[in-house]
N, C-alpha and C positions, 0 to 999 in steps of 0.2 A: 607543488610541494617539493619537488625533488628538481628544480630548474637548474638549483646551483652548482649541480655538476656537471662535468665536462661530457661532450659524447660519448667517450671510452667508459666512462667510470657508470655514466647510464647502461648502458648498455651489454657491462659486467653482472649492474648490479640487477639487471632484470633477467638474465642466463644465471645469475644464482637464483633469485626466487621460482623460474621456471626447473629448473634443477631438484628443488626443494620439494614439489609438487612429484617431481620421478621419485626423487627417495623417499616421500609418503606412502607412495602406492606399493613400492617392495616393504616398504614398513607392516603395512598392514597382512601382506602374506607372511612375512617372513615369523610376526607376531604370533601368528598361528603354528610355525612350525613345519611353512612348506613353502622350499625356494623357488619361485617361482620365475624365470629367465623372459615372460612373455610381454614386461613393460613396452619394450619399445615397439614391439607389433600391436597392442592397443593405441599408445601415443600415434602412431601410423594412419589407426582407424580415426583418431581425433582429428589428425590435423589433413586428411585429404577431405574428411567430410566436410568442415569447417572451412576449406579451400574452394570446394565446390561449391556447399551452399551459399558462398559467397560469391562467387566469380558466374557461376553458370546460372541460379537460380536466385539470388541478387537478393536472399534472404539478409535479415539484419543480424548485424553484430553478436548479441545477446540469443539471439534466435538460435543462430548456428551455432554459437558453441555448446548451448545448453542440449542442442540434437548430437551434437558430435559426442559427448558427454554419454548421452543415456546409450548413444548406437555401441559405443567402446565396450559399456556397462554390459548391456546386451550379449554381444558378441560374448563377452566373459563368462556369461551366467549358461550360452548354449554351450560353451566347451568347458565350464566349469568340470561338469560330471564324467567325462570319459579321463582329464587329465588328473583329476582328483584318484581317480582306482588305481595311478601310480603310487610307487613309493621308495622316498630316496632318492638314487642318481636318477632312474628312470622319471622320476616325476620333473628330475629339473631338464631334461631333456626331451621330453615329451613337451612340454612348454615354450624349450625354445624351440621346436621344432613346429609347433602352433604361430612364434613369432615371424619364423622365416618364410613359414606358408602366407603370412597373411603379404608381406613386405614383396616375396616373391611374383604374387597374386596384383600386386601393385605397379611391379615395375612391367610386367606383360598386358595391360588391360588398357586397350585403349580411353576406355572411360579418365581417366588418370593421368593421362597422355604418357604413358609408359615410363621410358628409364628420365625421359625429359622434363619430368615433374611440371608444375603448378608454378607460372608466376601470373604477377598483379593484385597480387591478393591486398584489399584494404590494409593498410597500416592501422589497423582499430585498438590494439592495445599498448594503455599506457601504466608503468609503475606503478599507479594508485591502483589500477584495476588485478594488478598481478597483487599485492598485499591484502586488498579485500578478501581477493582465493584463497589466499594463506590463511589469513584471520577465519575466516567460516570454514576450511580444513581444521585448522588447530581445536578449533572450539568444538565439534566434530569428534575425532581423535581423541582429545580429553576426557567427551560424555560417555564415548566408547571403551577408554581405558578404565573409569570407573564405575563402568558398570556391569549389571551380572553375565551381559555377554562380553565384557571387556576379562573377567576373570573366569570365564567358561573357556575363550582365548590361550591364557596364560595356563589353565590346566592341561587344555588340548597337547599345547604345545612340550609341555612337561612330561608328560605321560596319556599316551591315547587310549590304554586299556581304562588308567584311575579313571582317566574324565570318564569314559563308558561307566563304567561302574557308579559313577557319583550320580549316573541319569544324564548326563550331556549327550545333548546330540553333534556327535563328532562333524560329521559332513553336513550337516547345517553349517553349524561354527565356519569350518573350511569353505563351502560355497559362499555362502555371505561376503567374507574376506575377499578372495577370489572376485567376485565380482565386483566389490565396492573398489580393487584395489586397480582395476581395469578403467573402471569409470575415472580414478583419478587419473590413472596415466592419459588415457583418451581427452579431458581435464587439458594436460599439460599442452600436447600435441595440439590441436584446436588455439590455445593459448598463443604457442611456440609458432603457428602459421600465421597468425597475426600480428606477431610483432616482425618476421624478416621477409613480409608478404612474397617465399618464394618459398618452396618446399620440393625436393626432392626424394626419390628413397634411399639415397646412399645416406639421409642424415640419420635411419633407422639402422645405423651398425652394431656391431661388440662394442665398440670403444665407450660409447657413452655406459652402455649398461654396465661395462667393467666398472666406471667410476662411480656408477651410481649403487652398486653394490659395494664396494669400497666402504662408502663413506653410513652403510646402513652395518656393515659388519664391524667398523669400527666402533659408532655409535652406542653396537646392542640391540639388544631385544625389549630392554626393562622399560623403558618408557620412548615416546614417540618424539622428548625432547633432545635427546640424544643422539640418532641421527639427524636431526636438524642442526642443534649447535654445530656438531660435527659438519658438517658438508659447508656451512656459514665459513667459520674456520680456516675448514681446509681450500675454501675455494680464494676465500681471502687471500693466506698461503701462496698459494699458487700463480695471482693475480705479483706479489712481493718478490717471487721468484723470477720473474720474466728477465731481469735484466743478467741473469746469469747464463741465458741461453736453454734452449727446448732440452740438447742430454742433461745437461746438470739439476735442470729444474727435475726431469724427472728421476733422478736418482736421488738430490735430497729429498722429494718428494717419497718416493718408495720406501727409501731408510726410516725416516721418521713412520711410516706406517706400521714397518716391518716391528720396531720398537714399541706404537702401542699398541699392537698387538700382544707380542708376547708379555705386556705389562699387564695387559688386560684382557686376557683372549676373549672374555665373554661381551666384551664392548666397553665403554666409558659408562654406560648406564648403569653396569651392574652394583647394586648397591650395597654386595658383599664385597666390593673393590675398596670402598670407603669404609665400610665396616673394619676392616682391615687396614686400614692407614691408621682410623682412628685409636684402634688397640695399639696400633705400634708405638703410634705418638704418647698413650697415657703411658707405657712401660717404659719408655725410654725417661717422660718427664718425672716419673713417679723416683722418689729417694732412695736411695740403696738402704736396707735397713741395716741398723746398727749392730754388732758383733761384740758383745761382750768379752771384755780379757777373762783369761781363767783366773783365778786367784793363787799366790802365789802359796804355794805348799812351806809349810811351817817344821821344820827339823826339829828335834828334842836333840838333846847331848845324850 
């Protein structure tokens, strides 16, 4: 399906759909109202297990990624509840402070072959196979946005005493999130080891998750289309940017952030953003109304 493109452009376009799959997973915490920094120490969980059960225990394709998948999930769901009883900065630090444990835990264990990482890994995944993940997240994410846990979410996230009060269960809501949002990054990682069959831990740094939060803070909160067009977008962007050189790319790249941001702090999603064009646009189109002369006053002699 996708022959026609050059290797570069394969090869962009499937580090964007993998991409897409990271900024799902911080969608889904973020949605609830807890930032959550520990994407890329699940993606880590996905893609060594996925490496192994491939390389060492010669399990199949589909196999392994669907274990690497639930082990990430897993793993999220046991450290759900002590990172959960943070709140604020401490929570997003406590989180990544779960990522660094797991990455650190990686690069020392022999099991992993240490700082030397995993190669030979099957080359098992193709573009069709990364678009299906997308299509069954999206569709996913959808049934979740419109439904009573998708707007128990959006309460949580709004105010945690209302939700309490309305009968939600808050940490429900939140572990749910949390761990579905692991299993997707674990998802990506798994993925991500099978398309550059070599994996290292230095590929689990800051820098991806800066981008990847980037492009979820731009986006918003209001819907899950949002940070996706967005990261689509901006990675395109970036891809347009190359022939000006790495500082320039990233400083028009920054600029333009820095701007929709303060156009939008609450994201592109927000749909009091457009509420708000839309009024401007009807006053500015709408007629000035007419202003009667006074009539002219009448003298007697």
């Amino acid at each position: 399906m996708f022959d026609w493109l050059d290797p570069l452009q394969h090869f962009q376009l499937d580090t964007a759909l993998i991409l897409t799959l990271l900024v799902a997973s911080v969608h889904v915490t973020f949605r609830v109202g807890i930032m959550s920094l520990a994407p890329m120490g699940f993606a880590a969980v996905g893609g060594y297990t996925a490496a192994l059960l491939a390389t060492e225990a010669e399990l199949p394709f589909v196999a392994g990624v669907a274990v690497a998948t639930l082990l990430a999930g897993g793993i999220g769901a046991l450290f759900a509840p002590p990172v959960l009883r943070l709140r604020g900065i401490y929570m997003a630090l406590g989180s990544l402070a779960l990522a660094q444990a797991i990455v650190v835990l990686i690069r020392i264990s022999d099991v992993t072959n240490g700082p030397n990482g995993i190669a030979g890994i099957p080359l098992e995944v193709k573009t069709e196979y990364l678009v299906l993940a997308l299509i069954v997240t999206f569709v996913v994410l959808e049934l979740g946005h419109r439904s009573h846990f998708g707007r128990a979410a959006k309460a949580v996230r709004l105010d945690e005493r209302t939700a309490e009060g309305l009968g939600i269960n808050v940490f429900r809501v939140r572990f749910v999130s949390f761990t579905v949002a692991a299993a997707l990054a674990g998802l990506a990682g798994a993925l991500e080891a099978h398309r550059t069959s070599v994996i290292s831990p230095d590929q689990y740094g800051f820098a991806t998750l800066v981008i990847v939060f980037t492009y979820v803070l731009v986006g918003g909160n209001g819907h899950w289309a949002g940070p996706v067009l967005v990261t689509w977008g901006l990675t395109i962007m970036r891809d347009m940017l190359e022939f000006a050189g790495s500082n320039w790319e990233d400083i028009i790249y920054g600029v333009l952030l820095v701007l929709v941001l303060l156009v939008a702090p609450n994201g592109l999603s927000d749909r009091s953003l457009y509420r708000g064009i839309r009024r401007r646009l009807r006053e500015r189109n709408r007629p000035a109304p007419e202003i009667d002369e006074p009539a002219e006053k009448v003298t007697t002699p």
